[in-house]
ChimeraX commands (.cxc) that place a marker at each C-alpha (Angstrom):
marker #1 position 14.72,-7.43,-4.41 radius 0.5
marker #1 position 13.15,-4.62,-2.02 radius 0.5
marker #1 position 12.17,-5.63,1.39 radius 0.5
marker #1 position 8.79,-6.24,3.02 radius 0.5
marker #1 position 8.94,-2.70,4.73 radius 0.5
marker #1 position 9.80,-0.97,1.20 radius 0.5
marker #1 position 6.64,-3.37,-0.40 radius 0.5
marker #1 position 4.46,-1.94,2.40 radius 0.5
marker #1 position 5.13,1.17,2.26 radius 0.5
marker #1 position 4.99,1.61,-1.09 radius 0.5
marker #1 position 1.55,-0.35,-1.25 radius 0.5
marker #1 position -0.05,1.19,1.66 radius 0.5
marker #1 position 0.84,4.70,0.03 radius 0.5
marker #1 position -0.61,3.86,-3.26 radius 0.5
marker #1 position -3.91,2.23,-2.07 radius 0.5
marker #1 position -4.59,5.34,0.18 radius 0.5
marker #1 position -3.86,7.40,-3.11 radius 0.5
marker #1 position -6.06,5.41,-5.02 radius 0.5
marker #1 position -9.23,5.72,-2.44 radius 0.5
marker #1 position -8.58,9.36,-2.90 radius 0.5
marker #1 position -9.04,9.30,-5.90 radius 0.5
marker #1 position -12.08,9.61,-8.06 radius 0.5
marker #1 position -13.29,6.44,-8.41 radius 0.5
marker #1 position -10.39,4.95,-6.38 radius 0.5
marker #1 position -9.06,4.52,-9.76 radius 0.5
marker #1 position -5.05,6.59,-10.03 radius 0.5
marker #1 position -3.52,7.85,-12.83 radius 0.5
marker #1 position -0.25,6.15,-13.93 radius 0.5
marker #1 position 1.57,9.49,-13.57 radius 0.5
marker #1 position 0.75,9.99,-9.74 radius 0.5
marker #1 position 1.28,6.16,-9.52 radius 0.5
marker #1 position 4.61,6.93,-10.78 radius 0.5
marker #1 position 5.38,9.52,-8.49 radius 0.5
marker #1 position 4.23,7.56,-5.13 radius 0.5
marker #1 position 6.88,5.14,-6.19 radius 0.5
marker #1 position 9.94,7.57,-6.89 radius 0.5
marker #1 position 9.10,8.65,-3.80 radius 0.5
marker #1 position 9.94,5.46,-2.52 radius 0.5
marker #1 position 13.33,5.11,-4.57 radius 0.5
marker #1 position 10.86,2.66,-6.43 radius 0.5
marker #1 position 9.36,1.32,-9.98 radius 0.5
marker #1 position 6.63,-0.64,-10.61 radius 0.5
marker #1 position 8.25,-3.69,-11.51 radius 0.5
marker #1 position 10.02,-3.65,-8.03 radius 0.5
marker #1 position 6.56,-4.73,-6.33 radius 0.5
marker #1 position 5.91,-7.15,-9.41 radius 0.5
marker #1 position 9.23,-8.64,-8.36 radius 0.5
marker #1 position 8.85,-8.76,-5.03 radius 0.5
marker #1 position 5.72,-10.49,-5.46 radius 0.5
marker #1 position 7.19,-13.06,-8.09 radius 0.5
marker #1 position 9.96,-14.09,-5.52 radius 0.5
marker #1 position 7.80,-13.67,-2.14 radius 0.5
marker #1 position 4.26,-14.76,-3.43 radius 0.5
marker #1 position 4.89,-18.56,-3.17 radius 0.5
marker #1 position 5.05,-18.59,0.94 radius 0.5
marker #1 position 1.44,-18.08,2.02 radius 0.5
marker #1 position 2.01,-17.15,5.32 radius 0.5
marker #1 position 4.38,-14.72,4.87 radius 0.5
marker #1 position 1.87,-13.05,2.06 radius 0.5
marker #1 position -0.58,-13.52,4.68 radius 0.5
marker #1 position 1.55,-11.57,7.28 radius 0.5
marker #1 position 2.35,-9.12,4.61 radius 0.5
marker #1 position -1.63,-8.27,3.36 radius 0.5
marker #1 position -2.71,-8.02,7.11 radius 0.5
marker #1 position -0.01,-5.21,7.62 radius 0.5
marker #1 position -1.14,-3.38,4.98 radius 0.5
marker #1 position -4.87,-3.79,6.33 radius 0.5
marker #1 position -3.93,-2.73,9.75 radius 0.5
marker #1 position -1.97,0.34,8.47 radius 0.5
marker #1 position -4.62,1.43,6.09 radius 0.5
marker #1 position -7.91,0.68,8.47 radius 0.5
marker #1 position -5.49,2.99,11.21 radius 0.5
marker #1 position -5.17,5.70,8.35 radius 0.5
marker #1 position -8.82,5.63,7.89 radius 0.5
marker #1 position -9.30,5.90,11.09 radius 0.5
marker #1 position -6.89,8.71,12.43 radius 0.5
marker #1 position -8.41,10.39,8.74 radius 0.5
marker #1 position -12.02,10.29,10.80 radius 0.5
marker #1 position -13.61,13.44,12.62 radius 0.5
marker #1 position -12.83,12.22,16.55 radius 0.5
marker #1 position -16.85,11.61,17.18 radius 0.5
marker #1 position -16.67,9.29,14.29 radius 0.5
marker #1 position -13.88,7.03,15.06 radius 0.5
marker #1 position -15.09,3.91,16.20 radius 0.5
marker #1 position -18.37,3.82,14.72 radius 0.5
marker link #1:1,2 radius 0.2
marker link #1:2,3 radius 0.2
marker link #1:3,4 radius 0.2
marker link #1:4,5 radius 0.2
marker link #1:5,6 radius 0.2
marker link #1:6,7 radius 0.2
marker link #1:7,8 radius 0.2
marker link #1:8,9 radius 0.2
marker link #1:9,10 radius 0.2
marker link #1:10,11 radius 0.2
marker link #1:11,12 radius 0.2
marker link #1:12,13 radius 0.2
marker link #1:13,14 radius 0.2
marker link #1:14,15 radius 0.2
marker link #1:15,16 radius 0.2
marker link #1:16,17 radius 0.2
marker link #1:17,18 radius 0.2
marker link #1:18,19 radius 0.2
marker link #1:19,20 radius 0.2
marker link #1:20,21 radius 0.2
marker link #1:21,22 radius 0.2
marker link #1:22,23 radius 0.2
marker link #1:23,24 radius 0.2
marker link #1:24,25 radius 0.2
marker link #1:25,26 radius 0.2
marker link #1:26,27 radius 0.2
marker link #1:27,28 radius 0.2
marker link #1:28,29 radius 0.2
marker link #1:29,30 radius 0.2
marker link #1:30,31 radius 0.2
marker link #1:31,32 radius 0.2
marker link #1:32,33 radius 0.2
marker link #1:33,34 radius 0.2
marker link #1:34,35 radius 0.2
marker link #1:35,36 radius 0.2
marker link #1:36,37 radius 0.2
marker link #1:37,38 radius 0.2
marker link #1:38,39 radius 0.2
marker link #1:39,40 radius 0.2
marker link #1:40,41 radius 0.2
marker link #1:41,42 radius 0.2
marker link #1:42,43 radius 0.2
marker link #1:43,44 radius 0.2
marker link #1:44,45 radius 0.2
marker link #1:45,46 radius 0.2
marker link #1:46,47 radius 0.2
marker link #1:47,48 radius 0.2
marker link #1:48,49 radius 0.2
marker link #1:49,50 radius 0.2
marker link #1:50,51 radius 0.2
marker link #1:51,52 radius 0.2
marker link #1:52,53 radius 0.2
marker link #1:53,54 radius 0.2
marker link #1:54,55 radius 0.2
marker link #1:55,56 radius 0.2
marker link #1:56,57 radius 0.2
marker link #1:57,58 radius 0.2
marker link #1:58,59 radius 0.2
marker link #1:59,60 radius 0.2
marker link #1:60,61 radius 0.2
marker link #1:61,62 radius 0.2
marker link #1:62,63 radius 0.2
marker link #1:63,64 radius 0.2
marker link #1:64,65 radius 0.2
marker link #1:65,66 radius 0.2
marker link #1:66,67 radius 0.2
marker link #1:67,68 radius 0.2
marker link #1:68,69 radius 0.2
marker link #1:69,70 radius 0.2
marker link #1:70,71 radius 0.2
marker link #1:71,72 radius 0.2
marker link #1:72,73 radius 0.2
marker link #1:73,74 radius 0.2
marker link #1:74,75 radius 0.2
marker link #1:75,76 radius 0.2
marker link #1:76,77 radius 0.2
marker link #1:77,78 radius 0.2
marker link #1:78,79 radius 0.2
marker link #1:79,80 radius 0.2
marker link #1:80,81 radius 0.2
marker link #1:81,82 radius 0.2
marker link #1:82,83 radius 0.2
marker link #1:83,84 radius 0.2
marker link #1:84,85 radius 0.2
view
């Protein structure tokens, strides 16, 4: 099973792909390539969330990393007047 650092990563990379993207919506292809990027398939998150799902507040722990890291990406992405409005 990958760790919670690979799962983030991965996931962070491919939800800021996918709000780049028209419609936020990715094609499989580019999905494909986020995760090779990561030494990764799609069935690795699947997995990770199979095994790791069940404890709530590690989840918990896990979806408010991702939030933080992808709210700071929006943020550093922002024109400096704009950040922090």
């Amino acid at each position: 099973m990958i760790s919670r650092e690979a799962f983030i990563g991965a996931y962070v990379d491919l939800r800021v792909g996918a709000l780049r993207s028209p419609g936020e919506e990715m094609p499989l292809e580019e999905r494909d390539r986020i995760l090779a990027g990561h030494g990764l398939v799609d069935q690795d998150l699947l997995d990770f969330v199979d095994v790791r799902g069940r404890d709530v507040q590690f989840m918990r722990r896990v979806w408010e990393e991702i939030d933080s890291i992808i709210t700071e990406k929006r943020e550093f992405s922002r024109d400096p007047g704009q950040r922090g409005t």
